[in-house]
Biopython code that builds the backbone (N, CA, C, O; Angstrom):
import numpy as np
from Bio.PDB.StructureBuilder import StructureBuilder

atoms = [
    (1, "UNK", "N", (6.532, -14.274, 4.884)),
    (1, "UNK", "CA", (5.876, -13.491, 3.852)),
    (1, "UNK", "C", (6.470, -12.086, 3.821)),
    (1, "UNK", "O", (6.643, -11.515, 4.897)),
    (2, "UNK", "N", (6.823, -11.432, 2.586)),
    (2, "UNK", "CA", (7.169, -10.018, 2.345)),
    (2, "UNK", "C", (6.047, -9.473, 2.924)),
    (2, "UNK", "O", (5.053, -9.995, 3.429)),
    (3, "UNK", "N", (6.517, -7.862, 2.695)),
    (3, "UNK", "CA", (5.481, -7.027, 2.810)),
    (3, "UNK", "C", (4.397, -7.146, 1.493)),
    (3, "UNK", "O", (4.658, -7.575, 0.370)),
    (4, "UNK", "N", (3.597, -6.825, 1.807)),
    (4, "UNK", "CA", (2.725, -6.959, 0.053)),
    (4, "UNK", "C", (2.171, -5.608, -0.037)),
    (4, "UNK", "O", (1.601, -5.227, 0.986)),
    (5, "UNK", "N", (2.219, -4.524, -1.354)),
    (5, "UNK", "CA", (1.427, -3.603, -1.345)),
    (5, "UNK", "C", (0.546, -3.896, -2.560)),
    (5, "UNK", "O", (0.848, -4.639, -3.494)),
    (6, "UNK", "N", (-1.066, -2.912, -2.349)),
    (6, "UNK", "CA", (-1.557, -3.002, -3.046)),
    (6, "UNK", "C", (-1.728, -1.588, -3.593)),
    (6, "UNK", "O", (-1.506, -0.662, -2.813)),
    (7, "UNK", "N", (-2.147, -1.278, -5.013)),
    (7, "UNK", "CA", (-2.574, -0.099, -5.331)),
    (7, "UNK", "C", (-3.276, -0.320, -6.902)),
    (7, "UNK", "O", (-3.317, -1.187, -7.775)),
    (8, "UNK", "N", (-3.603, 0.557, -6.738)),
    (8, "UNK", "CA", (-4.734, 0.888, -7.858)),
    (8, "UNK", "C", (-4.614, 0.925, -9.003)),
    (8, "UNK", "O", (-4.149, 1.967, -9.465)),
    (9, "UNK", "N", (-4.931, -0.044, -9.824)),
    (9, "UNK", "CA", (-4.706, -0.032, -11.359)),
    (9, "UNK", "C", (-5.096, 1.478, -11.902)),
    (9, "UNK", "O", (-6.209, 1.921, -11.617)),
    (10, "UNK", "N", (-4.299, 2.158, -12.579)),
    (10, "UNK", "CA", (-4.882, 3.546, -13.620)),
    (10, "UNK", "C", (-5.798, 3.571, -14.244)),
    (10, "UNK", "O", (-6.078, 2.388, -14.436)),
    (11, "UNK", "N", (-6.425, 4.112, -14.672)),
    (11, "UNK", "CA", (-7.440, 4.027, -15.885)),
    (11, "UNK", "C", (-8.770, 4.080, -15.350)),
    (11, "UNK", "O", (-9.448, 4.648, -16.206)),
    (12, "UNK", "N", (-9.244, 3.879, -14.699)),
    (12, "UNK", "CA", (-10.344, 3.340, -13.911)),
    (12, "UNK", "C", (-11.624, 3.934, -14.558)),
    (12, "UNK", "O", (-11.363, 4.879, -15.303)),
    (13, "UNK", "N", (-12.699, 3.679, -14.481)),
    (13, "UNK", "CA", (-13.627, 4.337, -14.482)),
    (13, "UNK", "C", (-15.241, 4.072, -13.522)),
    (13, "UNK", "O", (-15.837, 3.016, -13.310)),
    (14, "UNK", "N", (-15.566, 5.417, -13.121)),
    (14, "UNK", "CA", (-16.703, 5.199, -12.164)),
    (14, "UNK", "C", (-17.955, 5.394, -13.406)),
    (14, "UNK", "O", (-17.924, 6.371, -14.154)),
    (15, "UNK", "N", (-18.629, 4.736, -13.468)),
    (15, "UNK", "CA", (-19.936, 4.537, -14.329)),
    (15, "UNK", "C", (-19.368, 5.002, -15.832)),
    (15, "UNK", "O", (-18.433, 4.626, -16.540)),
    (16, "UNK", "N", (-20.201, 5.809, -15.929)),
    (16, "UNK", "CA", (-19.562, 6.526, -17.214)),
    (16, "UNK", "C", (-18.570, 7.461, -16.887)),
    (16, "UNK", "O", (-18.176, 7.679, -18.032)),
    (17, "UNK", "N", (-18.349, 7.688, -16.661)),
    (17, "UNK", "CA", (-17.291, 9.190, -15.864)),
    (17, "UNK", "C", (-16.063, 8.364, -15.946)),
    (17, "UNK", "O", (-16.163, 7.172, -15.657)),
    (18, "UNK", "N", (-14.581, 8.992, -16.409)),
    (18, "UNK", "CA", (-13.398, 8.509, -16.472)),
    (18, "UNK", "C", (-13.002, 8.904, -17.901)),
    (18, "UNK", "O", (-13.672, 9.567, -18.692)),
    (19, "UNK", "N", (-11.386, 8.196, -18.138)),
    (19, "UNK", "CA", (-10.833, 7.449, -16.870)),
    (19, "UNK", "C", (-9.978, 8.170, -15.791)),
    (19, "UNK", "O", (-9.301, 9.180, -15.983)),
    (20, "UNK", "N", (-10.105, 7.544, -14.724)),
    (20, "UNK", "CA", (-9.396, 8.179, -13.646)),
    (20, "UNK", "C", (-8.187, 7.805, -12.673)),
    (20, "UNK", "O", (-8.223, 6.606, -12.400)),
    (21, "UNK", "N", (-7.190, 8.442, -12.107)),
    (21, "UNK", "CA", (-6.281, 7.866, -11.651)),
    (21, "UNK", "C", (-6.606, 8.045, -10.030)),
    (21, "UNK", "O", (-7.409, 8.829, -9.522)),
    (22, "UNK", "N", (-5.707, 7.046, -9.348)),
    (22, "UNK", "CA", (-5.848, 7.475, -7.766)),
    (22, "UNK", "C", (-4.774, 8.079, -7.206)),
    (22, "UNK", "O", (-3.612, 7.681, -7.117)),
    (23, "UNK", "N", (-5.391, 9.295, -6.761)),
    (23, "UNK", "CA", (-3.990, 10.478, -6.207)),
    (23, "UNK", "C", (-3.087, 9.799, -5.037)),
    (23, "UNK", "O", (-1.861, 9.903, -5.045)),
    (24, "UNK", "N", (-3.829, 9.067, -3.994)),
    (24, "UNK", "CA", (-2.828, 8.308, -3.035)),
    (24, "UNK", "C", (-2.031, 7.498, -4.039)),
    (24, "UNK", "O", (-0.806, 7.385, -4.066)),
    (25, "UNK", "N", (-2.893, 6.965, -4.837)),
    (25, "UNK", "CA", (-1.550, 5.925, -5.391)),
    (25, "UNK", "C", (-0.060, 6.257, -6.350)),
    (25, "UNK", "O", (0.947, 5.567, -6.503)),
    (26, "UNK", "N", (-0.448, 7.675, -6.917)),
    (26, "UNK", "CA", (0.383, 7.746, -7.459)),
    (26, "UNK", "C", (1.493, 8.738, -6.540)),
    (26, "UNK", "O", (2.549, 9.175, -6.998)),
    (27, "UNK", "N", (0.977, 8.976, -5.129)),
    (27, "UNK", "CA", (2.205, 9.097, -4.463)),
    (27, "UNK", "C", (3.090, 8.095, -3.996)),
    (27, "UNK", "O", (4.303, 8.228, -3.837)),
    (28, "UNK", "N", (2.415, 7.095, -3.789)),
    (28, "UNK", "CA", (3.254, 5.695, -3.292)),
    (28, "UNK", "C", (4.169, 5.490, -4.562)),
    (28, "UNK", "O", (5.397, 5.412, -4.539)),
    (29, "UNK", "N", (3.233, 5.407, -5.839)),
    (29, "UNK", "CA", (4.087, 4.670, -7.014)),
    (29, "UNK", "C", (5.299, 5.829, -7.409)),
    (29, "UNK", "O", (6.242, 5.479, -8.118)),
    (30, "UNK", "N", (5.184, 7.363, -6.845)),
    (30, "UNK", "CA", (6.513, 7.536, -7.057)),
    (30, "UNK", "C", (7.368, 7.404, -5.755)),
    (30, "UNK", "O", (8.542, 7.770, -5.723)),
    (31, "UNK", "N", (7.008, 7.105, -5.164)),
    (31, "UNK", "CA", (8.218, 6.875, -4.091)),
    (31, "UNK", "C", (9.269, 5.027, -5.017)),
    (31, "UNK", "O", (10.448, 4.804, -5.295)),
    (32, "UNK", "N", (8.176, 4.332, -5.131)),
    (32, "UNK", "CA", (8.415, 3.644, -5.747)),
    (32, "UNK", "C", (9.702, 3.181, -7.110)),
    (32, "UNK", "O", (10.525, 2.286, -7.300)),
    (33, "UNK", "N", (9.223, 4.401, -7.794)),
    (33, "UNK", "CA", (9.899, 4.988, -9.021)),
    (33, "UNK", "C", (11.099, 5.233, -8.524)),
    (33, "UNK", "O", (12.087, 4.615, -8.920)),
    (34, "UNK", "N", (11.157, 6.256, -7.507)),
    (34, "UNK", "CA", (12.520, 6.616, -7.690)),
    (34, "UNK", "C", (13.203, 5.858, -6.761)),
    (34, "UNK", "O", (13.985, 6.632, -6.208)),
    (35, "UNK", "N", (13.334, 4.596, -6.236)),
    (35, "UNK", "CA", (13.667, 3.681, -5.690)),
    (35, "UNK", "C", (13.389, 2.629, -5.843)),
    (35, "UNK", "O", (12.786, 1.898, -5.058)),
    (36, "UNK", "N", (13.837, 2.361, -7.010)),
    (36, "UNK", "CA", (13.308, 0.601, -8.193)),
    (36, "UNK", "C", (13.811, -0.227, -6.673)),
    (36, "UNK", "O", (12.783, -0.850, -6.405)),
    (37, "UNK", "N", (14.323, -0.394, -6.112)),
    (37, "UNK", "CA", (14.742, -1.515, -5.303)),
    (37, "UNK", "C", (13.746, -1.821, -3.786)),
    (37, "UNK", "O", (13.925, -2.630, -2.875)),
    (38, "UNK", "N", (12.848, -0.962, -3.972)),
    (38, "UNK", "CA", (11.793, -1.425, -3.283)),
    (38, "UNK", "C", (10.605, -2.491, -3.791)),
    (38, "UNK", "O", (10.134, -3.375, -3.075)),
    (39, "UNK", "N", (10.173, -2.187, -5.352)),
    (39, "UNK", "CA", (9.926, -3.534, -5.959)),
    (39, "UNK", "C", (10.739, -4.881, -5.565)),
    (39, "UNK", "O", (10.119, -5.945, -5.590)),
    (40, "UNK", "N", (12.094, -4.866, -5.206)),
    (40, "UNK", "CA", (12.382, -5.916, -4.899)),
    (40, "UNK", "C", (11.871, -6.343, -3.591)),
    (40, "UNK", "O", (11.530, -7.515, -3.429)),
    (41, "UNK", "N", (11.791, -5.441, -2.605)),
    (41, "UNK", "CA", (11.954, -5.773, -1.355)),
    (41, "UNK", "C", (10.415, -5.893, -0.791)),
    (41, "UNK", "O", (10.307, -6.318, 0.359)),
    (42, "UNK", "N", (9.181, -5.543, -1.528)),
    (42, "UNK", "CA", (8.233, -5.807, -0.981)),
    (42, "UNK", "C", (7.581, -6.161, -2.695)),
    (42, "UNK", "O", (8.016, -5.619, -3.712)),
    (43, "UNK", "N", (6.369, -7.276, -2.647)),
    (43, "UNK", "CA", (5.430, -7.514, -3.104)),
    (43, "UNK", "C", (4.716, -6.332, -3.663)),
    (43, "UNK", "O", (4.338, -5.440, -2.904)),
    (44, "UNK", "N", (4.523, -6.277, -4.872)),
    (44, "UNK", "CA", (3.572, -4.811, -5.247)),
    (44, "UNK", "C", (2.138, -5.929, -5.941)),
    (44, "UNK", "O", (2.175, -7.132, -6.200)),
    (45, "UNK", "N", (1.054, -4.999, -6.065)),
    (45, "UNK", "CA", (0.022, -6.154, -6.457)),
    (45, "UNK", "C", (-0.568, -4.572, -7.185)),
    (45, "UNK", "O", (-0.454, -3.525, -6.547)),
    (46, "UNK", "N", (-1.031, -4.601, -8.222)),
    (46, "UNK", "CA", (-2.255, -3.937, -8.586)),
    (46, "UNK", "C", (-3.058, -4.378, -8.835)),
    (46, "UNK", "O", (-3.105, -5.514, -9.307)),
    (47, "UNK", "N", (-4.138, -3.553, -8.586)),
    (47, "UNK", "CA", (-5.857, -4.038, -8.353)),
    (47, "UNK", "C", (-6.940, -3.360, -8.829)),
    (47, "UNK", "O", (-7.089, -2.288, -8.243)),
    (48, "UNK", "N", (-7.775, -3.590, -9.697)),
    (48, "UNK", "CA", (-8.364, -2.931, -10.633)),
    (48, "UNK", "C", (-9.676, -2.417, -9.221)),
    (48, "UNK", "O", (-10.125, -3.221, -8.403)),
    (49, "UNK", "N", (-10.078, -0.795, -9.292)),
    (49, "UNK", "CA", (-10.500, -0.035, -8.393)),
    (49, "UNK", "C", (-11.889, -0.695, -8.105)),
    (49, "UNK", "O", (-11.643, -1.090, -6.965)),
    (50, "UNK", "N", (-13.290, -1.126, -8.362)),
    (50, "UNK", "CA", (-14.234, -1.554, -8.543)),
    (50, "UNK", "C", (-14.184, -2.975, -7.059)),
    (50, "UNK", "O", (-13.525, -4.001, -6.894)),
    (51, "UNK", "N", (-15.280, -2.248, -6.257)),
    (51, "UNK", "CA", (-15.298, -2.979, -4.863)),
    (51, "UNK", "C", (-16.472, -4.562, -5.314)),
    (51, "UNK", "O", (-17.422, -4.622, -6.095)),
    (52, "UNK", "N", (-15.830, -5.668, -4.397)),
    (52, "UNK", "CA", (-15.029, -5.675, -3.579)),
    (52, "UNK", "C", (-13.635, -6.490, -4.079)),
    (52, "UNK", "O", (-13.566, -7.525, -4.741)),
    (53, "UNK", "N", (-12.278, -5.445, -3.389)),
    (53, "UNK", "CA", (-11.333, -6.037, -3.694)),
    (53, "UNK", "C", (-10.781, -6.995, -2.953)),
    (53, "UNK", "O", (-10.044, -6.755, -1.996)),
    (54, "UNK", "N", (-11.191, -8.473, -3.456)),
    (54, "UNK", "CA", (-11.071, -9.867, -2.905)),
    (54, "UNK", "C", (-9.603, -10.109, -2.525)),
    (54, "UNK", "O", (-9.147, -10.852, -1.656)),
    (55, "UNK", "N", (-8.959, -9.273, -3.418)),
    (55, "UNK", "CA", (-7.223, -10.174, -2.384)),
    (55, "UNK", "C", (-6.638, -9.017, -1.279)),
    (55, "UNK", "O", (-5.620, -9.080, -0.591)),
    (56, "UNK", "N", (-7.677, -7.919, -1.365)),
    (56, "UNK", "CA", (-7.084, -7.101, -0.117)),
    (56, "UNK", "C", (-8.178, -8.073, 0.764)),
    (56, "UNK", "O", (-7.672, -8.637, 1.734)),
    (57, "UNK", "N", (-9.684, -8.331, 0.508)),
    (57, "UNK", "CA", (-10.101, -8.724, 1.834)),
    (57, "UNK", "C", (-10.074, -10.431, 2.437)),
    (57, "UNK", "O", (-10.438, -10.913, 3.510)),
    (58, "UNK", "N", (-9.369, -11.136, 1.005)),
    (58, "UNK", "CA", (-8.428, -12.261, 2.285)),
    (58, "UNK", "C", (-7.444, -11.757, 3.051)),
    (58, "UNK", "O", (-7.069, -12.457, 3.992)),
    (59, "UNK", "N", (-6.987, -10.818, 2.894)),
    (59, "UNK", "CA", (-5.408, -10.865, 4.255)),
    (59, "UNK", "C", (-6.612, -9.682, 5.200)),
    (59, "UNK", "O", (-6.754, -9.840, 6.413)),
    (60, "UNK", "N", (-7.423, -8.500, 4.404)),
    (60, "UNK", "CA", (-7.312, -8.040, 6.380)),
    (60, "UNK", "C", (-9.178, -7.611, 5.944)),
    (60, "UNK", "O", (-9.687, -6.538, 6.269)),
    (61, "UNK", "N", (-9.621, -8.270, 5.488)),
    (61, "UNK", "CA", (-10.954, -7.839, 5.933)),
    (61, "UNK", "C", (-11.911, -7.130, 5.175)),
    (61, "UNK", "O", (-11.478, -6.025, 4.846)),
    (62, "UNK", "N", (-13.129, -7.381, 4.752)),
    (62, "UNK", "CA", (-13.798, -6.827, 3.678)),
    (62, "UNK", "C", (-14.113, -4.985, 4.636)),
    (62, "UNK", "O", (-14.634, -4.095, 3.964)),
    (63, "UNK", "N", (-13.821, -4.765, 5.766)),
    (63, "UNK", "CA", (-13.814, -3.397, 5.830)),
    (63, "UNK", "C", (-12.347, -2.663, 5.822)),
    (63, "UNK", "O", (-12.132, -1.550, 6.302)),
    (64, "UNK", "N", (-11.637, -3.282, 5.353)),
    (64, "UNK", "CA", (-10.120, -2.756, 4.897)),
    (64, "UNK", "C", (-10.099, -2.432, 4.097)),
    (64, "UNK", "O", (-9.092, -1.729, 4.011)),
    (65, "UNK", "N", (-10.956, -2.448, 2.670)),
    (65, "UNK", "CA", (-10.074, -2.688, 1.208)),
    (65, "UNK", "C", (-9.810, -1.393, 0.716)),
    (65, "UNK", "O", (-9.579, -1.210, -0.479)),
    (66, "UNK", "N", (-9.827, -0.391, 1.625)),
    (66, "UNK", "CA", (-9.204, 0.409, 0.813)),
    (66, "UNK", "C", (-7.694, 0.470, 0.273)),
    (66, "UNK", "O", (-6.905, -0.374, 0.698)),
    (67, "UNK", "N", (-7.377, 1.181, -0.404)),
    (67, "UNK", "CA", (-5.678, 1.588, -1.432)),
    (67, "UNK", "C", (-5.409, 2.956, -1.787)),
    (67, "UNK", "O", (-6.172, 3.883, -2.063)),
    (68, "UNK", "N", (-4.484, 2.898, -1.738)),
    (68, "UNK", "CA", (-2.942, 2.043, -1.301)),
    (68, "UNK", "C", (-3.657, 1.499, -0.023)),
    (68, "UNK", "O", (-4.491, 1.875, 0.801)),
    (69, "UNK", "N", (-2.746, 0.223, -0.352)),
    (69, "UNK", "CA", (-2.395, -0.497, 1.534)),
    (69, "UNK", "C", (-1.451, -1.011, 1.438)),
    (69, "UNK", "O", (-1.017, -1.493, 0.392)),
    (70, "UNK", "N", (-0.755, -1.028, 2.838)),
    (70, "UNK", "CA", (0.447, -2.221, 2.814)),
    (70, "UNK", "C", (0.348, -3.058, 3.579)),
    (70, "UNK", "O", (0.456, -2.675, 4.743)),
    (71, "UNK", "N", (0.120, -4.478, 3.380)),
    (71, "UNK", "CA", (0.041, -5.591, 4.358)),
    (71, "UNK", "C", (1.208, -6.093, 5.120)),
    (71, "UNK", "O", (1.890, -6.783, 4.361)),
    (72, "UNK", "N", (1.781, -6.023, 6.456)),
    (72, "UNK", "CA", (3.073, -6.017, 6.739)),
    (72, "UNK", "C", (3.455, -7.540, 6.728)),
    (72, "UNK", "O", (2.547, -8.315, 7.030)),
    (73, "UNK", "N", (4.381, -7.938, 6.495)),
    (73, "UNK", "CA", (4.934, -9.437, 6.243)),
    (73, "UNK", "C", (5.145, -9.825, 7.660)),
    (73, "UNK", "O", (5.711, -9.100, 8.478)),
    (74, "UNK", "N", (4.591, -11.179, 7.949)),
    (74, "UNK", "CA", (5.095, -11.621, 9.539)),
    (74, "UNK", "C", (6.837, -11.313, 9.909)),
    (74, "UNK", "O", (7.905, -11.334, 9.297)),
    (75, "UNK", "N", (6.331, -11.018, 11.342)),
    (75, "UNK", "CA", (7.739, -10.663, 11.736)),
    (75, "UNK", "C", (8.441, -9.131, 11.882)),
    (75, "UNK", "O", (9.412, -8.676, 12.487)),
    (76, "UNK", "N", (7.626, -8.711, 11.180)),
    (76, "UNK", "CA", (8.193, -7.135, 10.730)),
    (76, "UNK", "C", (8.432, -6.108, 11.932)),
    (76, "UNK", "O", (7.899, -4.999, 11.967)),
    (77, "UNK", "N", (9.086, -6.484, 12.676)),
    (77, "UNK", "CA", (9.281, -4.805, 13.641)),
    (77, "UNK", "C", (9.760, -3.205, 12.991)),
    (77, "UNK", "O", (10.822, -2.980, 12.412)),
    (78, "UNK", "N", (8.737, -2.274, 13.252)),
    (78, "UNK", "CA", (8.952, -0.862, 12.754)),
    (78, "UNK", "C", (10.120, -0.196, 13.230)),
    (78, "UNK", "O", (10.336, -0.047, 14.433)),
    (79, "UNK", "N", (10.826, 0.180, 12.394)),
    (79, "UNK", "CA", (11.547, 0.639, 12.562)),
    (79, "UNK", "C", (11.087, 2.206, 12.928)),
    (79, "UNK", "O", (11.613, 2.766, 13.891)),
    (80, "UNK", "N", (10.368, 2.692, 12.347)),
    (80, "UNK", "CA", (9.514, 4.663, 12.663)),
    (80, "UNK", "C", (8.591, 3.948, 13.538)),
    (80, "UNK", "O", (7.897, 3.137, 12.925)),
    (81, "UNK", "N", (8.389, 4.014, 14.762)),
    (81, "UNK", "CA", (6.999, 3.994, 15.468)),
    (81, "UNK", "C", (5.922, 4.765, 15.823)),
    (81, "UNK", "O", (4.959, 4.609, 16.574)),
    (82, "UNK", "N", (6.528, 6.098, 14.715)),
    (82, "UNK", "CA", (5.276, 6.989, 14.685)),
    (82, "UNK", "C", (4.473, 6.569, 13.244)),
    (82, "UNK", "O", (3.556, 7.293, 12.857)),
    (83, "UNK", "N", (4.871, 5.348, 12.461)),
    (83, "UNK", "CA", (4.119, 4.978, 11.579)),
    (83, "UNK", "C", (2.577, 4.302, 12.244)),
    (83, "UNK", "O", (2.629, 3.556, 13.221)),
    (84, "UNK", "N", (1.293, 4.650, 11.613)),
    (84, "UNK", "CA", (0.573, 4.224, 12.640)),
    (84, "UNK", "C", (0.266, 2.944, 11.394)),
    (84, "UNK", "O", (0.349, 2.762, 10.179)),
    (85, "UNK", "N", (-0.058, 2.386, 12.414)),
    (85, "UNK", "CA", (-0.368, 0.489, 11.924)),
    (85, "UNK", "C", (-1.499, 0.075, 12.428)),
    (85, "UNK", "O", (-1.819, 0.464, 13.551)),
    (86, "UNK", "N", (-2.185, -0.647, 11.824)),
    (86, "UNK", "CA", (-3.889, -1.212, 12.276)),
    (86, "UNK", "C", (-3.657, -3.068, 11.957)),
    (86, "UNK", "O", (-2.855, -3.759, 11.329)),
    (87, "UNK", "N", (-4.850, -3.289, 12.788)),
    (87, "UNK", "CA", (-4.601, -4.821, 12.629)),
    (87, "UNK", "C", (-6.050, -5.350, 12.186)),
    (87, "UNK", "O", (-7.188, -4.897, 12.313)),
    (88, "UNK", "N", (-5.615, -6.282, 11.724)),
    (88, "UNK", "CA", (-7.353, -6.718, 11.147)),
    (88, "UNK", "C", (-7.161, -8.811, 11.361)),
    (88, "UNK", "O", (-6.437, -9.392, 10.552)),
    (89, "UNK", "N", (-7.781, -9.511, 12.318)),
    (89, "UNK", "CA", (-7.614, -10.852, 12.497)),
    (89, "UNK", "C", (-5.714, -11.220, 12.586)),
    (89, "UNK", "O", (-5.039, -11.845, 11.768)),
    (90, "UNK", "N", (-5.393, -10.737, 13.537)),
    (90, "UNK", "CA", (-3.880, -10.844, 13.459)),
    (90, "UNK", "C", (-3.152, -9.913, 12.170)),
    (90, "UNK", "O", (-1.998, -9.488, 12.131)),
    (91, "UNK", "N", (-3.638, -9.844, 11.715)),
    (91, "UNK", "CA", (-2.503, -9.230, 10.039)),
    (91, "UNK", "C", (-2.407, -7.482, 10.201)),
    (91, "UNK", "O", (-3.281, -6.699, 9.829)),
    (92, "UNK", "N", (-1.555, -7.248, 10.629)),
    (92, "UNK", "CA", (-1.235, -6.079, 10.394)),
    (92, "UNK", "C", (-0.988, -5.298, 9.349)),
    (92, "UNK", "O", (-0.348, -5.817, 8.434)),
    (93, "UNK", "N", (-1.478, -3.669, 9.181)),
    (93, "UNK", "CA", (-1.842, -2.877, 7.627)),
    (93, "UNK", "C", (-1.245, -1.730, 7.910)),
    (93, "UNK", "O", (-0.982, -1.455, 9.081)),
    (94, "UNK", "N", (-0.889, -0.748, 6.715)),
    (94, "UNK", "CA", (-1.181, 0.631, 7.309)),
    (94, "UNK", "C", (-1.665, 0.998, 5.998)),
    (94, "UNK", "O", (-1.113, 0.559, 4.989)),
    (95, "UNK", "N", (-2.805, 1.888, 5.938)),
    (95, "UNK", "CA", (-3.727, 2.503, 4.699)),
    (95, "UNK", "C", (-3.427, 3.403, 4.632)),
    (95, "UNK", "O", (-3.152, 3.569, 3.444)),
    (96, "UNK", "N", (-3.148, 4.756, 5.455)),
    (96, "UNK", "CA", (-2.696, 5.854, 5.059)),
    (96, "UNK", "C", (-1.179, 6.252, 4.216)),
    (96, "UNK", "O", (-0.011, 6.024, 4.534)),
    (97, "UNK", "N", (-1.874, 7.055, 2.822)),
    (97, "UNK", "CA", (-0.057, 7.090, 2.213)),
    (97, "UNK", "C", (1.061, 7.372, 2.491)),
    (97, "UNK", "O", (2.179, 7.067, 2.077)),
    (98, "UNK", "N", (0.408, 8.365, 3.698)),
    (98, "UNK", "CA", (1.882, 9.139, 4.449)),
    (98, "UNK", "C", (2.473, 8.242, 5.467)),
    (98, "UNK", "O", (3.678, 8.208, 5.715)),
    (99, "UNK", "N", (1.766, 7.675, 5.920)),
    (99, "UNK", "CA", (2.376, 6.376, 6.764)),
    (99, "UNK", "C", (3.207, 5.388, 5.765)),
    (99, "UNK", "O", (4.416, 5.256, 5.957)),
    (100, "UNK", "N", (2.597, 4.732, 4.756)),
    (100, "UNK", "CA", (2.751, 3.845, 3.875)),
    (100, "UNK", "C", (4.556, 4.493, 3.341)),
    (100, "UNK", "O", (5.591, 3.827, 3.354)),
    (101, "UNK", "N", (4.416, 5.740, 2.982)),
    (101, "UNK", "CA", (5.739, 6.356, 2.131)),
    (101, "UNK", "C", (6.664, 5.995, 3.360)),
    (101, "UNK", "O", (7.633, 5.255, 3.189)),
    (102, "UNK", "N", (6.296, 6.633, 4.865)),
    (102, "UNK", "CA", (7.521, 6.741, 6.154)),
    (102, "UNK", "C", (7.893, 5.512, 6.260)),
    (102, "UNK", "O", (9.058, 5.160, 6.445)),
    (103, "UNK", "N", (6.762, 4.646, 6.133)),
    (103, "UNK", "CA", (7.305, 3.546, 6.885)),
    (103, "UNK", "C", (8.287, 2.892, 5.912)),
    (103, "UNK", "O", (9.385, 2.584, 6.375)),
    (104, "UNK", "N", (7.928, 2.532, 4.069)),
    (104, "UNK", "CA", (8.834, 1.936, 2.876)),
    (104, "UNK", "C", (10.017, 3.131, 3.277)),
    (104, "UNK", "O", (11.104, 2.554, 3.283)),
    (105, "UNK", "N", (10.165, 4.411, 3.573)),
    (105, "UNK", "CA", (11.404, 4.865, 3.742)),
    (105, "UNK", "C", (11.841, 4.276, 5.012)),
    (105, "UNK", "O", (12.925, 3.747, 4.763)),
    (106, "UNK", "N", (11.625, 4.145, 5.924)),
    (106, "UNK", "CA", (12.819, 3.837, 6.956)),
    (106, "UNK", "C", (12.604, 2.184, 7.151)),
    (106, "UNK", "O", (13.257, 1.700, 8.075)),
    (107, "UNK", "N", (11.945, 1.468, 6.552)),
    (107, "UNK", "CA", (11.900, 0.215, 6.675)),
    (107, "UNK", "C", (13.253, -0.608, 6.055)),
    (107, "UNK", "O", (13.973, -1.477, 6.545)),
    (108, "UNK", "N", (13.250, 0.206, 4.511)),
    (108, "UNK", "CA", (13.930, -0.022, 3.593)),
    (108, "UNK", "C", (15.183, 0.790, 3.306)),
    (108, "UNK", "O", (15.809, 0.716, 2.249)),
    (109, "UNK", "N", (15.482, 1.534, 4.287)),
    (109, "UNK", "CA", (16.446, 2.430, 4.166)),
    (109, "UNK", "C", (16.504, 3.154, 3.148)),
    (109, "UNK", "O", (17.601, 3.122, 2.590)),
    (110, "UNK", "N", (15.707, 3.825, 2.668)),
    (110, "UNK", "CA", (15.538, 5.077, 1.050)),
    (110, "UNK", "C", (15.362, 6.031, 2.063)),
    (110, "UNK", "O", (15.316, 5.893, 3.285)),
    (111, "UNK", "N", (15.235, 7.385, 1.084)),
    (111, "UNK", "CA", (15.271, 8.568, 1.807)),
    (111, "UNK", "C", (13.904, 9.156, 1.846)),
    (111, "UNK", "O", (13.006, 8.978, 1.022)),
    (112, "UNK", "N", (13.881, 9.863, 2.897)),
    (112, "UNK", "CA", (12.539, 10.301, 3.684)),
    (112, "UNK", "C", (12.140, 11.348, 2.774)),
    (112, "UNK", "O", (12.696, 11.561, 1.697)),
    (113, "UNK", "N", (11.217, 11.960, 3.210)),
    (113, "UNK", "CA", (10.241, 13.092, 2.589)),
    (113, "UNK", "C", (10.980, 14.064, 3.008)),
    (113, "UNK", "O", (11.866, 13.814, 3.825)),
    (114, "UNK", "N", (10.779, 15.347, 2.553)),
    (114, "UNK", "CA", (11.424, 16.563, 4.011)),
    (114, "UNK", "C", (10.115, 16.941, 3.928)),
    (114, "UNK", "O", (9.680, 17.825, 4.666)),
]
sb = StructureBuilder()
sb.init_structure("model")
sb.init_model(0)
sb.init_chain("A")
sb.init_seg("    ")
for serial, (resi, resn, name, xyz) in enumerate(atoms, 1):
    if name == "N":
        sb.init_residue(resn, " ", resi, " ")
    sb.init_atom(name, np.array(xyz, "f"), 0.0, 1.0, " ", f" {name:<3s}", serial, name[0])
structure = sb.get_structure()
């Protein structure tokens, strides 16, 4: 299995209030952007914001679902091991964006943050 990420459909809205975007996500989606060839290399999924999000909590757990996440594909050794990684029933995640950006940069060989 690839890596799979998930993130947050745009638009969203909380009750009446909206619409709204998610600030983690649209840091991932430009790392994204300016490195179209990470769409190739991992699974992207968007997911409309409104809990609970059922295909984040088959792979790691209805207390995971937050997004961005990245679900790591079996097999995956880190290349940054200061990326921090969590596990949920065997399946390994990382939820935080700044992790999420380090790790698609040195996983995938794109260029880092300064």
């Amino acid at each position: 299995m690839k890596d799979k990420l998930f993130i947050l459909r745009p638009g969203f809205f909380s009750g009446s209030e909206g619409p709204f975007y998610c600030g983690d996500a649209v840091s991932v989606e430009g790392l994204l952007s300016f490195f179209p060839q990470l769409r190739e290399a991992v699974d992207v999924e968007y997911i409309d914001a409104p809990r609970p999000r059922n295909a984040i909590i088959d792979l790691i757990g209805e207390g995971n679902q937050s997004a961005p996440v990245i679900v790591l594909g079996s097999g995956q050794t880190l290349k940054d091991t200061s990326v921090s990684v969590q596990e949920s029933n065997g399946t390994r995640f990382i939820n935080a964006p700044d992790d999420i950006r380090r790790y698609l940069s040195s996983q995938y060989g794109v260029a880092h943050a300064s």
